[in-house]
C-alpha positions as CSV (number, residue, x, y, z in Angstrom):
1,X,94.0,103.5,116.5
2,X,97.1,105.2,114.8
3,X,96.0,104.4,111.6
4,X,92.2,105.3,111.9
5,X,93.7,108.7,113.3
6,X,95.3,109.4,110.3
7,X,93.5,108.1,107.3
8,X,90.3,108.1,109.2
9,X,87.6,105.2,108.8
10,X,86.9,105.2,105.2
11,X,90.9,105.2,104.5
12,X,91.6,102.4,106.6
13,X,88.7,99.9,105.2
14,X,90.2,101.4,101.8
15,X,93.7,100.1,102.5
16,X,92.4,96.8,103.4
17,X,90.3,96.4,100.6
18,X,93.4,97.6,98.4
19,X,95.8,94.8,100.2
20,X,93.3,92.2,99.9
21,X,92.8,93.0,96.4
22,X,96.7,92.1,96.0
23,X,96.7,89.3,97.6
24,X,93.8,87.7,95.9
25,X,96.1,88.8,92.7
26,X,99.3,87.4,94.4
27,X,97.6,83.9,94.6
28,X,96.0,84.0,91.8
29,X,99.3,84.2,89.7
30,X,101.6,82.3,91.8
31,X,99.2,79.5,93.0
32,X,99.1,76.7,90.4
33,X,95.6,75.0,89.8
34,X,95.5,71.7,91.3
35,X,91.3,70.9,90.0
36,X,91.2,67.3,89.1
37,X,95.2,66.2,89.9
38,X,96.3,63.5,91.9
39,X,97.8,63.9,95.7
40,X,101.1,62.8,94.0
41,X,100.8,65.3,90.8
42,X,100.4,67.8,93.4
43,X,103.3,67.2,95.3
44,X,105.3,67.5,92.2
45,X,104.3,70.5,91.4
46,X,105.0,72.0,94.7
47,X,108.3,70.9,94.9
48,X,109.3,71.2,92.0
49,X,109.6,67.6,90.8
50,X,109.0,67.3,86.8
């Protein structure tokens, strides 16, 4: 309610779209692409492991 009161309805679906925007970026470019690896190439590359 505090937020819809001050950037009314539009702002606030605005914002969101603007937040989900970055994190669809975020994951994008910090998420590495696991298509067609192994459970165990994975796990190295979470952890780390080379």
């Amino acid at each position: 309610p505090l937020l819809n009161k001050a950037l009314n309805a539009s702002g606030t679906f605005w914002l969101y779209g603007i937040i989900c925007v970055f994190g669809f970026w975020f994951i994008l470019k910090k998420l590495p692409e696991t298509k067609g690896k192994s459970l165990e190439e994975i796990e190295k590359l979470m952890t780390g492991d080379r």
